[in-house]
ZAVOMAR-373166 format. One record per atom (N, C-alpha, C): x, y, z; residue in one letter; atom name. Coordinates in steps of 0.02 Angstrom, whole numbers. Each point is the difference from the previous one (the first is absolute). Example, Ala and Ser with C-alpha at 12.3 -4.5 7.8 and 13.67 -1.06 7.14 Angstrom:
2
   east  north     up aa at
    660   -284    390  A  N
    -45     59      0  A CA
     45     60      0  A  C
    -18     53    -36  S  N
     42     59      3  S CA
    -39     55     37  S  C
END
This chain:
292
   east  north     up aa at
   3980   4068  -1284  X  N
    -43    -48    -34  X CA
     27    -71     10  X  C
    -47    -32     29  X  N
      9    -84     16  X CA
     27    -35    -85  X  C
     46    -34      7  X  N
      6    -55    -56  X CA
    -43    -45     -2  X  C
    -12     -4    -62  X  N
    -60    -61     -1  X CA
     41    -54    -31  X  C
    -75    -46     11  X  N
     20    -86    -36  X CA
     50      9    -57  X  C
    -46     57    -54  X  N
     18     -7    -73  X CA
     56     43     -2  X  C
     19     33     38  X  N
     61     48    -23  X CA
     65    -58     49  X  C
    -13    -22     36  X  N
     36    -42     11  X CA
     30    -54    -55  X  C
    -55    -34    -23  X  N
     10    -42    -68  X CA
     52     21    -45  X  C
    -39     74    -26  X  N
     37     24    -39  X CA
     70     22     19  X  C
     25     35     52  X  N
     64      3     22  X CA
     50    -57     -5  X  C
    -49    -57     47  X  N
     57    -63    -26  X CA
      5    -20    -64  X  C
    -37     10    -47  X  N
     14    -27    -93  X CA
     61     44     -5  X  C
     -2     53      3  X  N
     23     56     -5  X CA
     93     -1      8  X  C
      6    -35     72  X  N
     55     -7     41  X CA
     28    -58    -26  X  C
    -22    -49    -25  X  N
     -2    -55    -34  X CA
     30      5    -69  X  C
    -41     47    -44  X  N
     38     -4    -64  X CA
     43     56     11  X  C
     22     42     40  X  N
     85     40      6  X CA
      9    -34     13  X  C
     18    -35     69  X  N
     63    -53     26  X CA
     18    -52    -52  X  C
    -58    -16    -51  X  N
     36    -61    -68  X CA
     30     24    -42  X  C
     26     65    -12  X  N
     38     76    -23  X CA
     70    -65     13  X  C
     37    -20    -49  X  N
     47    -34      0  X CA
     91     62     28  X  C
     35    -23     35  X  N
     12     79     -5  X CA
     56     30    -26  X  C
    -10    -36    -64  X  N
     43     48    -63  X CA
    -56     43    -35  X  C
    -47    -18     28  X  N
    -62     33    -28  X CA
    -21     93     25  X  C
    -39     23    -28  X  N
    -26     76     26  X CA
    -58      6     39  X  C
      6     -6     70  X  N
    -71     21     39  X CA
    -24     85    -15  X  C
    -69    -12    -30  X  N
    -20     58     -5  X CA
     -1     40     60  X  C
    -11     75     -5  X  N
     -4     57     64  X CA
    -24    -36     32  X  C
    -70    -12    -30  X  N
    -82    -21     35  X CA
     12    -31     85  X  C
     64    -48    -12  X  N
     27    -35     44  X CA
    -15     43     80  X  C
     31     52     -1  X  N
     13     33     43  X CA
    -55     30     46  X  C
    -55      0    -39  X  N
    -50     16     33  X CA
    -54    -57     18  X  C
     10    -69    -29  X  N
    -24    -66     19  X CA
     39     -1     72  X  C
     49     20      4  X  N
     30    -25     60  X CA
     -8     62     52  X  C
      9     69     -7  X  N
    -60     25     44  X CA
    -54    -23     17  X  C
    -47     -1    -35  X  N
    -57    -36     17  X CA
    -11    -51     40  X  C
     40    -55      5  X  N
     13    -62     51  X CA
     45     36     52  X  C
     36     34     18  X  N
     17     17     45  X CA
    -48     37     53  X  C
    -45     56    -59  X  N
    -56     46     31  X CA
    -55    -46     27  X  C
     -8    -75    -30  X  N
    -45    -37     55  X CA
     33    -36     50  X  C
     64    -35    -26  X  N
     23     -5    100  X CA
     11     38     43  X  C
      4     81    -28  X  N
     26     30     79  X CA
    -83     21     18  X  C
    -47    -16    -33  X  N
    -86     25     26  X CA
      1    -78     24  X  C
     11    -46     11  X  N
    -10    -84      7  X CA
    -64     -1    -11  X  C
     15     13    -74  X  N
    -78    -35    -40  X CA
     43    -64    -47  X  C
     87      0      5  X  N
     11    -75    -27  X CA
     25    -17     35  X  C
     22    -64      8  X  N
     48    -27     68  X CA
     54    -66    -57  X  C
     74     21     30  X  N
     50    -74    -42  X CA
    -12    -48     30  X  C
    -79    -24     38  X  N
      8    -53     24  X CA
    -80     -1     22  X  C
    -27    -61     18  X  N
    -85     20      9  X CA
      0    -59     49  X  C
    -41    -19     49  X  N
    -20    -51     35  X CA
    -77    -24    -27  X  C
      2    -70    -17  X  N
    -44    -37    -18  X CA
    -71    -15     57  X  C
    -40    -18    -22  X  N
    -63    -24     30  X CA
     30    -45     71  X  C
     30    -43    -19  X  N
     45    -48     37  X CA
     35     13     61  X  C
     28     70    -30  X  N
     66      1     54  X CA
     62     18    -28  X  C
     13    -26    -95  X  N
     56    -17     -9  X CA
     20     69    -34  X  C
     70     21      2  X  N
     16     71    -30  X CA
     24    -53    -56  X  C
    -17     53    -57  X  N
     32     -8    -72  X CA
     19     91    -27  X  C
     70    -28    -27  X  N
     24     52    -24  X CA
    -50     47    -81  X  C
     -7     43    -15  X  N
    -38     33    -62  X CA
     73     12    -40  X  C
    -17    -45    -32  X  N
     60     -2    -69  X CA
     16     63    -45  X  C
    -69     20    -11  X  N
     14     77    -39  X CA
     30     56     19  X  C
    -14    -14     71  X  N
     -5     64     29  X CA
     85     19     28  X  C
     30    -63     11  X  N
     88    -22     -2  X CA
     17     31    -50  X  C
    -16    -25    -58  X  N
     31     -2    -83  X CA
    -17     95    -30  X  C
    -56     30     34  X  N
     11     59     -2  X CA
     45     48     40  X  C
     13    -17     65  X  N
     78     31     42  X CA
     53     -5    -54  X  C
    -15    -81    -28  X  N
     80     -3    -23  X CA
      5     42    -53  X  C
    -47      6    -46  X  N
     15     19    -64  X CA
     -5     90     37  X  C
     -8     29     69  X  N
      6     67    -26  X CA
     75      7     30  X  C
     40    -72     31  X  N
     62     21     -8  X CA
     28     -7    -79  X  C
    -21    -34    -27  X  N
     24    -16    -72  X CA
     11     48    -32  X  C
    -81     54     -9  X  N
      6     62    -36  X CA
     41     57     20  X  C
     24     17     88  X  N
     20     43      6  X CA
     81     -2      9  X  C
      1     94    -21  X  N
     63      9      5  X CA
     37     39     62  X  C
     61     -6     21  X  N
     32     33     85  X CA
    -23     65    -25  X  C
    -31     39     54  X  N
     26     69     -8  X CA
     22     49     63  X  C
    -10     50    -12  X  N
     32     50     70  X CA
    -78    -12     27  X  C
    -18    -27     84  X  N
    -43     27     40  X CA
     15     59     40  X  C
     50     21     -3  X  N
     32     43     68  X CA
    -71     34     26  X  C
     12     -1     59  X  N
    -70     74     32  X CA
     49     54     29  X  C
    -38     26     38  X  N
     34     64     38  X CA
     60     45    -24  X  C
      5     -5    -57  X  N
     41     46    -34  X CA
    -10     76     24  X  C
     45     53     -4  X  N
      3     42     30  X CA
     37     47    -60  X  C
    -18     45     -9  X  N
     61     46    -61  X CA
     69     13     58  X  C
     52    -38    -49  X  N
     50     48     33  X CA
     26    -60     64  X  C
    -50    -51     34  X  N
     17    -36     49  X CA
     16    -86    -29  X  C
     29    -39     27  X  N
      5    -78    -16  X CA
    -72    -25     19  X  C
    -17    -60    -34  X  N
    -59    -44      4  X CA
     -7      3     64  X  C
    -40    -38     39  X  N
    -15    -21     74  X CA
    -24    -57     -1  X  C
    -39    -23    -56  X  N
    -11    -84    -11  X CA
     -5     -6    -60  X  C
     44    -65    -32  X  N
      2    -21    -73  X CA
      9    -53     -9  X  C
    -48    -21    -62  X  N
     19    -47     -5  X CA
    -34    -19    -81  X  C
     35    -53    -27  X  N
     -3    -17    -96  X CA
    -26    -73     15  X  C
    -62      2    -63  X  N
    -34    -69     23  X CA
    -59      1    -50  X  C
     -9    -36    -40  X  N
    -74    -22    -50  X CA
    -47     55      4  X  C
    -19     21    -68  X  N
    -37     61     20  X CA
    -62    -30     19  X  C
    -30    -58    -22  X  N
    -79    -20     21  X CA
      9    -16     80  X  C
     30     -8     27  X  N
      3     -5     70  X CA
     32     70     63  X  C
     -7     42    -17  X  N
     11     41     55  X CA
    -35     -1     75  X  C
     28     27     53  X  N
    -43    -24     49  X CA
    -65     52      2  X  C
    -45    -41     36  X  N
    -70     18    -14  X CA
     -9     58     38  X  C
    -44     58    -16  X  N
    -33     55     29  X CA
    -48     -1     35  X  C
    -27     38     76  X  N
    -45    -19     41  X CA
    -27     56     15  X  C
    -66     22     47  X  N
    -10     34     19  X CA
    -45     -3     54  X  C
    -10     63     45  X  N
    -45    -41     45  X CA
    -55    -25     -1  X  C
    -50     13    -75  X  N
    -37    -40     14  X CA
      3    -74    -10  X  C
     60    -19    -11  X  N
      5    -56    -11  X CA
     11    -58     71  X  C
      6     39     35  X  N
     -5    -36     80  X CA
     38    -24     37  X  C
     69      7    -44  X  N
     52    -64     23  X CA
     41     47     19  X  C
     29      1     66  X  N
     66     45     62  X CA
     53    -48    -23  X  C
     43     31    -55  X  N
     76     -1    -16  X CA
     21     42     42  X  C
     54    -36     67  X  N
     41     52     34  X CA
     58      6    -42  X  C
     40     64    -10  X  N
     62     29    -44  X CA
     38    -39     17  X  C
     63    -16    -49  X  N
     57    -20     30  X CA
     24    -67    -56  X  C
     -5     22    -51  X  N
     35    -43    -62  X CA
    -43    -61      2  X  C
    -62     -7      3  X  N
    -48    -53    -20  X CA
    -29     22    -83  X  C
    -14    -67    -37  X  N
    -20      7    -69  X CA
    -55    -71     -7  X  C
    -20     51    -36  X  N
    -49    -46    -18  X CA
    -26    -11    -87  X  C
     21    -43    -36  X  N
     -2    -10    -71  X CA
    -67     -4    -24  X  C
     -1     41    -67  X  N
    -56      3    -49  X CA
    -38    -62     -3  X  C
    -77    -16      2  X  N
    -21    -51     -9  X CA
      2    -36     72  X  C
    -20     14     50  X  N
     21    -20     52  X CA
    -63     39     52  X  C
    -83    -53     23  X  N
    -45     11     24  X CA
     22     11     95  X  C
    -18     52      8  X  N
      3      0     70  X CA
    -67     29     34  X  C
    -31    -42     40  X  N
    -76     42     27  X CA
     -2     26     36  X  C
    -43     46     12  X  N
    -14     60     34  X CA
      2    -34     95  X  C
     39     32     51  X  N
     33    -36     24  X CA
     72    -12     26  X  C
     28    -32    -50  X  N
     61     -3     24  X CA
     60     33     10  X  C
     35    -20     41  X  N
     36     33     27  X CA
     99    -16    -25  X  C
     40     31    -23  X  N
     59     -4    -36  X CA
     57     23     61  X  C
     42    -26     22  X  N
     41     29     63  X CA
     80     12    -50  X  C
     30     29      2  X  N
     57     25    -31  X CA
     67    -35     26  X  C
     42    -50    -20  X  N
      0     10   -102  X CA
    -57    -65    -36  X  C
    -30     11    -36  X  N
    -28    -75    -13  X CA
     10      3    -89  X  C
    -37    -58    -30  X  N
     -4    -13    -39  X CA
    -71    -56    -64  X  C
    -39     39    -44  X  N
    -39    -34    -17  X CA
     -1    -23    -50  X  C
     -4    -37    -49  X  N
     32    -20    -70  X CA
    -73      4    -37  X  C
     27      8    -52  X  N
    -58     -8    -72  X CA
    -45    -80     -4  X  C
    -69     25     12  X  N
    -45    -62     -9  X CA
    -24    -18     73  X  C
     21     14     52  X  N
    -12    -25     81  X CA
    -66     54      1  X  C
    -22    -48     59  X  N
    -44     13     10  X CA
    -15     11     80  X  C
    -30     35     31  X  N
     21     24     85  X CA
    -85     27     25  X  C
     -9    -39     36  X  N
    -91      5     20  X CA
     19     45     56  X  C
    -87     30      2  X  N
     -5     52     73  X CA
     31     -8     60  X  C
     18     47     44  X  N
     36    -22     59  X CA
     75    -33     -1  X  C
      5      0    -26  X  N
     56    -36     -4  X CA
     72     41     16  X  C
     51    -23     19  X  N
     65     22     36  X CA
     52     -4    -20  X  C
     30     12    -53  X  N
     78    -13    -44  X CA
     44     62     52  X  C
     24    -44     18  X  N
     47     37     56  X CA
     60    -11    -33  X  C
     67     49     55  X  N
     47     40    -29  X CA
     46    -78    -19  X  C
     65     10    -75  X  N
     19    -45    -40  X CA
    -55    -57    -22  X  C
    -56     -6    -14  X  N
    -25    -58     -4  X CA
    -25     30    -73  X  C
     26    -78    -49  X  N
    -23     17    -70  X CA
    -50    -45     -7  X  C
    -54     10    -46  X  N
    -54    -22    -29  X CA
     30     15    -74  X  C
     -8    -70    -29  X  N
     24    -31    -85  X CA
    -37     12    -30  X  C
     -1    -13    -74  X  N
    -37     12    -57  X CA
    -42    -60      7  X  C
    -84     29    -18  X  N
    -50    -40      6  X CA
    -10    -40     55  X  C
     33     11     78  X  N
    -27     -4     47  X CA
    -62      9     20  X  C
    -23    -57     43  X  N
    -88     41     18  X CA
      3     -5     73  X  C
     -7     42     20  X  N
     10      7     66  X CA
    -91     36     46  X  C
    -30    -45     37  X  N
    -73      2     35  X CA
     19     69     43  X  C
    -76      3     39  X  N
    -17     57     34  X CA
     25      1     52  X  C
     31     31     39  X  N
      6      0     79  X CA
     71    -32      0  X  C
     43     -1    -31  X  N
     51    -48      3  X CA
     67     32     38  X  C
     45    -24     22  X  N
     54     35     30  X CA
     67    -30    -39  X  C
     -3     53    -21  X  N
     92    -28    -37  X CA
     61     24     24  X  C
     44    -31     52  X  N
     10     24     64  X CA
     82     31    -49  X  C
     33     49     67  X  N
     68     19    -36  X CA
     31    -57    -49  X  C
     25     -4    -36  X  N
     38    -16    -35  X CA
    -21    -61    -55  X  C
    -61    -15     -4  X  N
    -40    -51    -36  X CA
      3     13    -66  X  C
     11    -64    -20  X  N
     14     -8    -88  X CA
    -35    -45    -25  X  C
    -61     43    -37  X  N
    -52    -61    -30  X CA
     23      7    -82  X  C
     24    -59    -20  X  N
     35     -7    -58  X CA
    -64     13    -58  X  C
     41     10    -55  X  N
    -52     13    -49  X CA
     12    -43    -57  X  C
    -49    -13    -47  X  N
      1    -57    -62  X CA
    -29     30    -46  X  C
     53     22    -59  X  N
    -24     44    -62  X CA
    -12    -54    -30  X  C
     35    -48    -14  X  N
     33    -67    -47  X CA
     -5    -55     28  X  C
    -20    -47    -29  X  N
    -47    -10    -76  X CA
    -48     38     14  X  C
    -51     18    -41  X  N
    -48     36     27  X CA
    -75    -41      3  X  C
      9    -52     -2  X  N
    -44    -41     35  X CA
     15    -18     84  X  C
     55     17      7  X  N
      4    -37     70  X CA
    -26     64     46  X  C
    -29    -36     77  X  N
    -31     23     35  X CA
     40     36     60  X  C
      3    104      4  X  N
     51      4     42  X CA
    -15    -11     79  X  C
     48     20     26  X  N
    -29     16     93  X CA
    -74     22     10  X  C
    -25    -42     41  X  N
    -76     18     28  X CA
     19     24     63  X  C
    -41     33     23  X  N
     23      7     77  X CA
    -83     25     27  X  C
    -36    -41      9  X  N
    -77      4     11  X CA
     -5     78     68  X  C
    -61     -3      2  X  N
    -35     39     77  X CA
     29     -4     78  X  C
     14     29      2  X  N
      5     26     88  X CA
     65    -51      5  X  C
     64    -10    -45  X  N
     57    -46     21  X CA
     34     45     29  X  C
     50    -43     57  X  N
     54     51     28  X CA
     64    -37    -22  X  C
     38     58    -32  X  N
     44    -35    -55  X CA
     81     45     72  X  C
     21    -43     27  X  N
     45     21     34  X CA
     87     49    -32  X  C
     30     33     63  X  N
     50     20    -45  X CA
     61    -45    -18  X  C
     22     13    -65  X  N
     49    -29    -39  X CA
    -23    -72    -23  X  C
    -58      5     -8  X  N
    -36    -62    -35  X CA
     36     12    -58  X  C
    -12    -59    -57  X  N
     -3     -1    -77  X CA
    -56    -51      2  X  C
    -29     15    -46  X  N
    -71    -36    -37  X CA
     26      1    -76  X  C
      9    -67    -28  X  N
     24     -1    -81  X CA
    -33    -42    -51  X  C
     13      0    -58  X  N
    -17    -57    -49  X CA
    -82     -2     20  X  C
    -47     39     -9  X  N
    -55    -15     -7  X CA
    -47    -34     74  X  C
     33      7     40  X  N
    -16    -35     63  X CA
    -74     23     28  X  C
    -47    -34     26  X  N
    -71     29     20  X CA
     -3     -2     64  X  C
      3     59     44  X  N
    -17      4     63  X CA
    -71     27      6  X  C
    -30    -45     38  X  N
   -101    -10      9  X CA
      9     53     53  X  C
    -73     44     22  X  N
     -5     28     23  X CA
    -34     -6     67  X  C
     56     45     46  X  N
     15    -10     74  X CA
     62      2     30  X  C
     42    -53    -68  X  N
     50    -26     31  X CA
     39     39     11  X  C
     64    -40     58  X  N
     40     53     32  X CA
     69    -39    -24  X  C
     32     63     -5  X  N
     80    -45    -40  X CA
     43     73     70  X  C
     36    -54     32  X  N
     45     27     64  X CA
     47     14    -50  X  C
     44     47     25  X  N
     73     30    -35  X CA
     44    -41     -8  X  C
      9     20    -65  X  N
     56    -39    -31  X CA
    -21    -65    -34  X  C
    -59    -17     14  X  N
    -18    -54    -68  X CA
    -12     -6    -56  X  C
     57    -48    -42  X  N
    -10      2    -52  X CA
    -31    -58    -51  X  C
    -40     50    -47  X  N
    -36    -62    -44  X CA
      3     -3    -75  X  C
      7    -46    -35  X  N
     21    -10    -60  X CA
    -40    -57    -25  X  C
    -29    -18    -77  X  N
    -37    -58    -21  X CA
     49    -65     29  X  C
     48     -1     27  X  N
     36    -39      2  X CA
      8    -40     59  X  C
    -11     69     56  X  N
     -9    -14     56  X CA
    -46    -53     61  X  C
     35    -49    -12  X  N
    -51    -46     80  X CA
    -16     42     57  X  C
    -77    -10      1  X  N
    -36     31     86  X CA
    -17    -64     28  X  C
     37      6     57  X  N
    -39    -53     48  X CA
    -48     28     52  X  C
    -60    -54     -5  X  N
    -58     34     33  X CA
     13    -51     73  X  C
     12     36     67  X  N
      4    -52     46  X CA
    -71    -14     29  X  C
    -57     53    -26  X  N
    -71     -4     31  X CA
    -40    -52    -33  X  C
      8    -17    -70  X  N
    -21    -39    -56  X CA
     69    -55     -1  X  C
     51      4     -2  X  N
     27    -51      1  X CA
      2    -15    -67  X  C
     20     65    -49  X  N
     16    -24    -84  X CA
     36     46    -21  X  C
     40    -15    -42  X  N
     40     52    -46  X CA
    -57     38    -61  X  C
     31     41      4  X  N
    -47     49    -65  X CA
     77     31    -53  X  C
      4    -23    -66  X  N
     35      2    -45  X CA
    -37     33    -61  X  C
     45     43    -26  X  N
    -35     26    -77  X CA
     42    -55    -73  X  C
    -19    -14    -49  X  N
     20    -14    -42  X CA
     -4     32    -53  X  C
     35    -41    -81  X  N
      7     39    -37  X CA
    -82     21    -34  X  C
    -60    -35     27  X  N
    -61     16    -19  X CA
    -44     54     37  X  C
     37     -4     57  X  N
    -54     41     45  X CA
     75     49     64  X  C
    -53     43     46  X  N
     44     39     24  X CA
      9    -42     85  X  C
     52     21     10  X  N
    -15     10     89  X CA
    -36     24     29  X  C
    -36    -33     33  X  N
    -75     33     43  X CA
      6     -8     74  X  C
      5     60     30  X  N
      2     -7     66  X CA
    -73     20     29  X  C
    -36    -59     28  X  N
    -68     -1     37  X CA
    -29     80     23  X  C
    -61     -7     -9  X  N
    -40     56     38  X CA
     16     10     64  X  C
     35     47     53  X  N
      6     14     79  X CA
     73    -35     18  X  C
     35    -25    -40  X  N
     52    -46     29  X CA
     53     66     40  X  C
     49    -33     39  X  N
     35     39     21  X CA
     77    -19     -6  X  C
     40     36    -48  X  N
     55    -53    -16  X CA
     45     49     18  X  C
     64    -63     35  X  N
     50     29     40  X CA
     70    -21    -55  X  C
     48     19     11  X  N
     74    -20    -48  X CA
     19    -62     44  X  C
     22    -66    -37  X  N
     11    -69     55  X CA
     66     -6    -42  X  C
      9    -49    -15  X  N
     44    -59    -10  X CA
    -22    -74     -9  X  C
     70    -25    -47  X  N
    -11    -89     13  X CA
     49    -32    -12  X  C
     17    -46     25  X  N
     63    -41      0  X CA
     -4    -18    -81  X  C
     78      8     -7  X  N
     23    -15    -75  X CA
     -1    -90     -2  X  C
    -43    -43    -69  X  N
     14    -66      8  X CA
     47    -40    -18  X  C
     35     47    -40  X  N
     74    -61    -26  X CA
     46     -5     49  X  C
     34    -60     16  X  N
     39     -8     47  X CA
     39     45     20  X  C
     51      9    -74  X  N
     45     56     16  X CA
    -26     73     33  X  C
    -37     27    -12  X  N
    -29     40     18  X CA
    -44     -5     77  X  C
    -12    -44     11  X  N
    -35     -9     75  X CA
     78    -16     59  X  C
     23    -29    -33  X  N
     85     -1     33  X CA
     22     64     30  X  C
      7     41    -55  X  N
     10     84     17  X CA
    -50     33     26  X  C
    -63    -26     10  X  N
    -45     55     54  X CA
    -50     38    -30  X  C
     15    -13    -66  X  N
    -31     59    -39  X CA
    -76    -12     19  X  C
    -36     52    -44  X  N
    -84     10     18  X CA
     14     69    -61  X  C
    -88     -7    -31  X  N
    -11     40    -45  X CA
    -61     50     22  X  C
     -2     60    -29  X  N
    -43     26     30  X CA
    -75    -16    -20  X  C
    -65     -8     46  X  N
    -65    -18    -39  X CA
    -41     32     52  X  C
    -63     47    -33  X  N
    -46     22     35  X CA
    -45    -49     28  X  C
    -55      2     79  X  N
    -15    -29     30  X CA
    -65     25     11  X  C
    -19    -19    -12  X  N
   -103     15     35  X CA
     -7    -34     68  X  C
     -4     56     44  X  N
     -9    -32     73  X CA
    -49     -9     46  X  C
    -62     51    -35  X  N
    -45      1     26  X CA
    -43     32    -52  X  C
    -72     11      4  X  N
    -60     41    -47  X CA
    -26     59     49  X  C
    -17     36    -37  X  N
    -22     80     33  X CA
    -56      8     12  X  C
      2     24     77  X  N
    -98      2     12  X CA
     15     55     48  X  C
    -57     28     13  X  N
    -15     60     22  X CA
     25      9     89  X  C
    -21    -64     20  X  N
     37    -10     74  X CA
     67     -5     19  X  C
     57     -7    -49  X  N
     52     15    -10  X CA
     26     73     14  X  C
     61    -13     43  X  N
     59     66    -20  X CA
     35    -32    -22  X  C
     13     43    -67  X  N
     31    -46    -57  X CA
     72     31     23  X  C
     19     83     24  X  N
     55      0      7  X CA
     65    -50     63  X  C
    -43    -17     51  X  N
     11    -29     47  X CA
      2    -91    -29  X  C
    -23    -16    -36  X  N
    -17    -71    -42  X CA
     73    -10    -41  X  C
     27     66    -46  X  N
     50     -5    -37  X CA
     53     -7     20  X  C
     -6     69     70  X  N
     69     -6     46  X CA
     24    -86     23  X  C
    -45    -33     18  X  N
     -9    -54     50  X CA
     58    -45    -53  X  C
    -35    -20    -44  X  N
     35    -38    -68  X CA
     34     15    -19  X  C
     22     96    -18  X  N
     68     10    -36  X CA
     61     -8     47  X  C
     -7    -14     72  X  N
     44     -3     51  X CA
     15    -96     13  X  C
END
């Protein structure tokens, strides 16, 4: 059953007056099953910790944060162990919040988890589709559209939203933002190719297309220089880092400006937009050219 407008409403009042539960105070049971409930609509992605506007612009869903947190609030460690055996030692264990265990699948659910110590956390939408390569990792609140490719070590954070068709190459780390729970986490739009040993952090918006070559890293903090446009693109403390629709960003450098520091040679590291993505492109032959 689809969540509606009004049960939505009501969930967030709901989530709202527990979390103001001061906490010398007593959260009733009730708690526990408010926070099922928000979990049972992000892993159907009938809610999302994050929504894209008419505009363009992602804004974080405040409630829907403040309900993760409070079902770490309510819960207590317990034994998950599986594969117990009479008579034999565990084979996988592990102690951890009871509202979060990792999530249960099946085939009709569509999604090819290959074996091999990959998890995937309670509350955590994945569509019919994608594909999980072993070992990976998906956190509580993310979000992971059709098609899409979380390949082997690559973690996806809490309340990540991650588009359709996307490639999250070995070893990619799209950071996650529980806290504050207004702030807006990792976007990572449609059809991006997110290279290996990327990090994507602090809320950063990659538009969809774009291509991030290995090993680039991005942070609200982070300067992109665009050499096609000829501008820097900066996030501040109001808004996120936005890297353009199709861009193709390589790992650069830039000369350090204080004297002392330009004396010694130094240079800091800064991602580079070198070109935009179009269909007449070999993009692998394009990357080589520049990363050399």
């Amino acid at each position: 059953m689809r969540t509606t407008l009004r049960d939505k409403e009501a969930l967030a009042r709901r989530i709202a007056e527990l979390s103001a539960i001061p906490s010398t105070g007593s959260i009733p049971n009730e708690a526990d099953e408010i926070v099922d409930e928000l979990l049972t609509a992000l892993e159907a992605g009938e809610l999302r910790a994050a929504e894209r506007a008419a505009d363009g612009a992602w804004h974080a869903v405040p409630w829907v944060k403040q309900g993760i947190l409070l079902g770490f609030r309510i819960a207590q460690v317990i034994d998950m162990t599986a594969y117990v055996t009479e008579g034999a030692p565990a084979r996988f264990f592990f102690f951890d919040k009871q509202t979060f265990p990792t999530r249960g699948f099946d085939l009709t659910d569509g999604v090819r988890i290959v074996p091999g110590g990959s998890s995937i956390r309670r509350g955590a939408y994945l569509a019919p589709g994608v594909v999980c390569m072993p070992p990976m990792y998906v956190n509580v609140g993310a979000y992971v559209g059709s098609g899409t490719m979380v390949d082997s070590h690559a973690l996806v954070g809490s309340c990540a939203q991650i588009g359709a068709r996307v490639h999250l190459s070995a070893g990619a780390q799209i950071g996650g933002v529980l806290e504050p729970i207004n702030a807006a986490p990792v976007i990572i739009e449609d059809e991006v190719l997110v290279g290996g040993n990327c990090g994507v952090y602090e809320g950063t918006v990659v538009r969809e297309r774009a291509v991030l070559a290995s090993g680039v890293i991005l942070t609200r903090g982070t300067p992109v220089y665009d050499l096609v446009r000829e501008t820097i693109y900066r996030g501040d403390a109001r808004r996120p880092l936005e890297i353009p629709a199709a861009a193709v960003v390589v790992p650069g450098a830039r000369r350090v400006g204080g004297a002392w520091g330009a004396e010694q040679g130094l240079s800091l590291q800064t991602p580079v937009i070198v070109k935009y993505r179009d269909e007449q492109t070999d993009l692998a032959t394009t990357l080589e050219d520049w990363l050399r």
